[in-house]
C-alpha positions as CSV (number, residue, x, y, z in Angstrom):
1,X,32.9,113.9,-107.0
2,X,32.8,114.9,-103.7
3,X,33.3,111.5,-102.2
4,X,36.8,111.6,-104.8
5,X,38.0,115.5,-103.2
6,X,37.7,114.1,-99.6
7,X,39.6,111.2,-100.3
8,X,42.1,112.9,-102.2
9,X,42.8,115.1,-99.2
10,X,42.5,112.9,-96.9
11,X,45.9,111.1,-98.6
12,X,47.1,114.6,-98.2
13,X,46.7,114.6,-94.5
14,X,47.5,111.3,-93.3
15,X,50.6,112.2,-95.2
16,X,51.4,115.4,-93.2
17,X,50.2,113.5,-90.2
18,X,52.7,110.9,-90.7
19,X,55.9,112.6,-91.3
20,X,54.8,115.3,-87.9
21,X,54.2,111.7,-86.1
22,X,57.8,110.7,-87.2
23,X,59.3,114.1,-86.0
24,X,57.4,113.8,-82.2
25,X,59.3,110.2,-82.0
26,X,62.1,111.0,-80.5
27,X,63.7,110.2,-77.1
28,X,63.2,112.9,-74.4
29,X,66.7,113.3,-74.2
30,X,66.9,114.7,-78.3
31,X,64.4,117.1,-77.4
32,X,66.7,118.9,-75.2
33,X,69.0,119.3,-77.9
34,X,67.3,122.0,-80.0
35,X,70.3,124.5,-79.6
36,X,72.4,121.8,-81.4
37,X,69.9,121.6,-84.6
38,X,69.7,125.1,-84.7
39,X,73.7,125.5,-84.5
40,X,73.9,123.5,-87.8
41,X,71.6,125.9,-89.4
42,X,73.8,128.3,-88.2
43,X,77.1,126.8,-89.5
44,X,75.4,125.9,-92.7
45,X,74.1,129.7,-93.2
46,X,78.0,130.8,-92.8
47,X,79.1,128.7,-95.8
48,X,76.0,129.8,-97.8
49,X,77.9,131.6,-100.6
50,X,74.1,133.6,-100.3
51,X,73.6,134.5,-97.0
52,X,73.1,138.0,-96.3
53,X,74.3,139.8,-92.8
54,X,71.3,139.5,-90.6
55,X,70.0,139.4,-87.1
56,X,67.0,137.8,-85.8
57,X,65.7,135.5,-83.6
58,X,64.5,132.3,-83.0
59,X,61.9,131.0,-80.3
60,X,61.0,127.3,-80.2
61,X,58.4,126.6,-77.5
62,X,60.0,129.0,-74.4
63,X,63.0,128.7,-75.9
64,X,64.4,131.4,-77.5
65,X,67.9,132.4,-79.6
66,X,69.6,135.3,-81.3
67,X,71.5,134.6,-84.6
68,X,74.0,137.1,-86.2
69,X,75.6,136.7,-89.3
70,X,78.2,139.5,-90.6
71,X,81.0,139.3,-93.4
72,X,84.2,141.2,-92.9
73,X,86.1,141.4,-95.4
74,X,86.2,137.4,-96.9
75,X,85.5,136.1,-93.9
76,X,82.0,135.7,-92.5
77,X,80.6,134.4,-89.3
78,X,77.3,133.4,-87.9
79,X,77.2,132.8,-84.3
80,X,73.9,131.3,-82.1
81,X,73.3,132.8,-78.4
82,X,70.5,131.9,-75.9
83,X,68.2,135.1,-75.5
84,X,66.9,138.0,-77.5
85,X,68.8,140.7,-75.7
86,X,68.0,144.4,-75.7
87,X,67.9,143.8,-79.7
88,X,65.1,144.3,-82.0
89,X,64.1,142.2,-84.6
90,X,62.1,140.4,-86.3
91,X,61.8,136.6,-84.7
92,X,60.6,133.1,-86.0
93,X,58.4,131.2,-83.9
94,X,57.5,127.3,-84.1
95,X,57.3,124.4,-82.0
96,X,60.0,121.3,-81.7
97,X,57.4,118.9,-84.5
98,X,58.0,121.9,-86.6
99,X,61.6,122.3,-86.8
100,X,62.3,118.5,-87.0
101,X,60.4,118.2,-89.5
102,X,62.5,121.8,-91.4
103,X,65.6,119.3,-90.0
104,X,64.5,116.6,-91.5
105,X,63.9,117.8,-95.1
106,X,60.3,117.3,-94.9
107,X,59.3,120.9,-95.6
108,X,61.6,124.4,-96.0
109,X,61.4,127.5,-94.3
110,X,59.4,128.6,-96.9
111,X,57.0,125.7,-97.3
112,X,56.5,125.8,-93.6
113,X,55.3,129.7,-93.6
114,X,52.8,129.0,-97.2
115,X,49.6,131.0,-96.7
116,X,47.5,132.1,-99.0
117,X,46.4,135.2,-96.6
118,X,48.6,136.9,-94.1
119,X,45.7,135.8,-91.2
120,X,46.5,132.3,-91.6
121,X,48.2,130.0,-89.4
122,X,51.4,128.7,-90.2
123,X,53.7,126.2,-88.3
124,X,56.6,128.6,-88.7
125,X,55.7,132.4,-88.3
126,X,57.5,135.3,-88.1
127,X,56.9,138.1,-85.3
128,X,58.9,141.7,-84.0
129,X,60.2,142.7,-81.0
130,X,59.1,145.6,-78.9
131,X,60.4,148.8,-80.9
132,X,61.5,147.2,-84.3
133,X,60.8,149.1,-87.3
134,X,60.7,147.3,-90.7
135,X,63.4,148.2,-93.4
136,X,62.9,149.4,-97.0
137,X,64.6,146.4,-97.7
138,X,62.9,144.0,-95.4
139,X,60.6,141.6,-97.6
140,X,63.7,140.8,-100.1
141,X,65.9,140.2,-96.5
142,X,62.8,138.3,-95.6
143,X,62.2,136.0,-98.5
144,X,66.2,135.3,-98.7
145,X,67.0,134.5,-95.0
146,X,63.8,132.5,-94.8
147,X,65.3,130.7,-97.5
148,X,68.9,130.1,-97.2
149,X,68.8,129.7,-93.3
150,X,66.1,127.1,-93.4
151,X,67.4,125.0,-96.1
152,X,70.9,123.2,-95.6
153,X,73.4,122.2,-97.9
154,X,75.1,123.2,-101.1
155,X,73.2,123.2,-103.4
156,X,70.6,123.6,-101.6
157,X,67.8,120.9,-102.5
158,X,64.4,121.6,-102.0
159,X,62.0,118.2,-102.1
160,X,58.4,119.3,-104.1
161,X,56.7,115.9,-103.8
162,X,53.0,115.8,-102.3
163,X,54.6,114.6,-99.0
164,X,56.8,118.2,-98.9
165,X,53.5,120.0,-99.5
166,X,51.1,121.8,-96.7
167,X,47.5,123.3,-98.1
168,X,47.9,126.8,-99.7
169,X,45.0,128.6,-102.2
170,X,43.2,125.3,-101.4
171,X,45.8,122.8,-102.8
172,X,49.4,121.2,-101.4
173,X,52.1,123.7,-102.5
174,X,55.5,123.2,-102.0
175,X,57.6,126.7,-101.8
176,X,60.3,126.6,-104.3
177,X,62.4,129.8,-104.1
178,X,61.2,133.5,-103.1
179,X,63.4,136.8,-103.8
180,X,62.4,140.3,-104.8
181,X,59.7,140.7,-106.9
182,X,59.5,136.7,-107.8
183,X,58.0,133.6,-106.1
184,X,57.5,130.1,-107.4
185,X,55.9,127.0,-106.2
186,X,54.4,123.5,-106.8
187,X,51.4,122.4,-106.3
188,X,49.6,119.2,-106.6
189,X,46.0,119.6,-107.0
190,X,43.9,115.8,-106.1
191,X,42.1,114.3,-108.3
192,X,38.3,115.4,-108.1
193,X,39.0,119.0,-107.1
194,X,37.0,120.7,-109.8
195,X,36.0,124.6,-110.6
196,X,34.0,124.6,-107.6
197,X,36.7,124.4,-105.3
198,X,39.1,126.8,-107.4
199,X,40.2,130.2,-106.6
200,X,40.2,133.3,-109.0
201,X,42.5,135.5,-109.0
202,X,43.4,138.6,-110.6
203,X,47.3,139.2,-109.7
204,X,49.1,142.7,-110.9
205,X,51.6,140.6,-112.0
206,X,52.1,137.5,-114.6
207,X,52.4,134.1,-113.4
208,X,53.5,131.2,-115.4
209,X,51.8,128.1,-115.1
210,X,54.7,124.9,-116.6
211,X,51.9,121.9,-116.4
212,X,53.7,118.3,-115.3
213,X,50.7,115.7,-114.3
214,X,47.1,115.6,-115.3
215,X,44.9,118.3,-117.2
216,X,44.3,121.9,-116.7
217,X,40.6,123.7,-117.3
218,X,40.4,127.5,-117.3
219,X,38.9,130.6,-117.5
220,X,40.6,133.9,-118.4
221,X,38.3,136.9,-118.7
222,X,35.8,135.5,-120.9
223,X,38.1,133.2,-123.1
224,X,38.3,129.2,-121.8
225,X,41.1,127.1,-122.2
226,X,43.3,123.9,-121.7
227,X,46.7,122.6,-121.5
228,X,48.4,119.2,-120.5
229,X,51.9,118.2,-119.7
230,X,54.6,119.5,-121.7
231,X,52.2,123.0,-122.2
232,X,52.8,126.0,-120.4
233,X,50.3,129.2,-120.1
234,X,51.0,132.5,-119.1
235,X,48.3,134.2,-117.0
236,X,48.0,138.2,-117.7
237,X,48.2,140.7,-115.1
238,X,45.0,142.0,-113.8
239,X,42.5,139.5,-115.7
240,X,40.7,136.9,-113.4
241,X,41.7,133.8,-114.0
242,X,40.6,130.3,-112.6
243,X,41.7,127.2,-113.3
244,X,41.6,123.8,-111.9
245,X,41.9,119.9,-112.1
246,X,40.4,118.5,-115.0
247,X,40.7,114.8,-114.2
248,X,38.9,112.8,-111.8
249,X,41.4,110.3,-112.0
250,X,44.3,111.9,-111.9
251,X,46.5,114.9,-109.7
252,X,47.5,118.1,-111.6
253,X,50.8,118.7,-110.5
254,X,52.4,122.2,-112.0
255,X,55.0,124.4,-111.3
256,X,53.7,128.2,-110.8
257,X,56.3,131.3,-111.0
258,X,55.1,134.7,-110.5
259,X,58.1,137.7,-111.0
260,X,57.4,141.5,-111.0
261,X,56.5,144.4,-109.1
262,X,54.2,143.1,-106.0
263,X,54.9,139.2,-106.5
């Protein structure tokens, strides 16, 4: 069993290791260019019929930006300057794999930040300036700008295959979409990664659990319980609940949502 889990991640990693490889190939002269990736975010954020006005920075390596993006009236714009300024905010911080790889479609914003506790490293983090105070509001900015800035196009297309994924709650997620009071996810659990490897949880809120690949086996409170592709369960607020792969053949891939007060 064990010998099945390693394996099973080990595809995971190569496959991470593989598309960061593909993002540090490129010619010293592209790496001086970071100002021009980040300007398309920027001009894609002020088409984004969902962006929000915002400041906040950006620091890749030593390098660091401000973006600003107001509307006035119809008419919005988004600008890019070198430097924080005298201006607190909050700040993203990766390095120059990191942000080809966001470039390159490989992993969102969103994907890119996965934890499953605040303590954990991530390749993009975020981080204040001296004197910034967080908002009321500042989770729902958070979750949106994290979002919409780091994802271009229109729609915006977010890829959820294994290869998209990083390791969160001990499987590959891929970040779907985050807002107020409601996240959502994929995950792809290997082959071979049984009960003993899987988290319980016991959420104030309900999570929905829309099974694509392979076999679920659970526990909730003291009932257990099953469901394949084409089933969907609903976990209850407050109840532990564990469940895992039930294969050792095959990945359990399933989409999770989680909505309401503290998701």
């Amino acid at each position: 069993m064990l010998d099945a889990i390693f394996r099973s991640l080990l595809a995971s990693s190569l496959s991470f290791v593989a598309s960061a490889t593909a993002a540090q190939n490129v010619n010293p002269a592209e790496q001086v260019v970071t100002a021009e990736i980040l300007k398309r975010f920027v001009d894609d954020y002020n088409s984004d019929p969902m962006a929000i006005d915002t400041t906040f920075g950006i620091e890749v390596g030593d390098h660091r930006w401000r973006v600003t993006s107001t509307l006035t009236g119809n008419e919005r714009s988004s600008t890019l300057k070198e430097g924080f300024g005298s201006t607190e905010m909050m700040y993203y911080t990766l390095d120059l794999e990191t942000l080809h790889l966001i470039d390159r479609k490989v992993w969102t914003g969103l994907t890119a930040m996965a934890a499953a506790t605040s303590a954990d490293e991530t390749p993009l983090e975020v981080e204040f300036t001296s004197g910034y105070e967080q908002p009321a509001d500042y989770e729902e900015v958070f979750r949106r700008v994290t979002f919409h800035f780091w994802n271009r196009g229109f729609p915006e297309i977010t890829r959820y295959g294994p290869e998209n994924s990083r390791i969160a709650h001990g499987a590959p997620a891929t970040v779907l979409y985050y807002d107020k009071g409601f996240r959502s996810a994929v995950y792809h659990v290997p082959a071979g990664l049984g009960k003993d490897q899987a988290p319980t949880l016991a959420a104030p809120f309900p999570r929905m659990i829309i099974v694509l690949s392979g076999a679920v086996e659970g526990e909730m409170g003291e009932h257990t319980f099953a469901a394949k592709p084409g089933e969907m369960f609903l976990t209850s607020p407050n109840i532990p609940v564990t469940f895992w792969n039930g294969s050792q053949d095959e990945t359990l891939s399933f989409v999770w949502i989680a909505w309401g007060e503290g998701a």
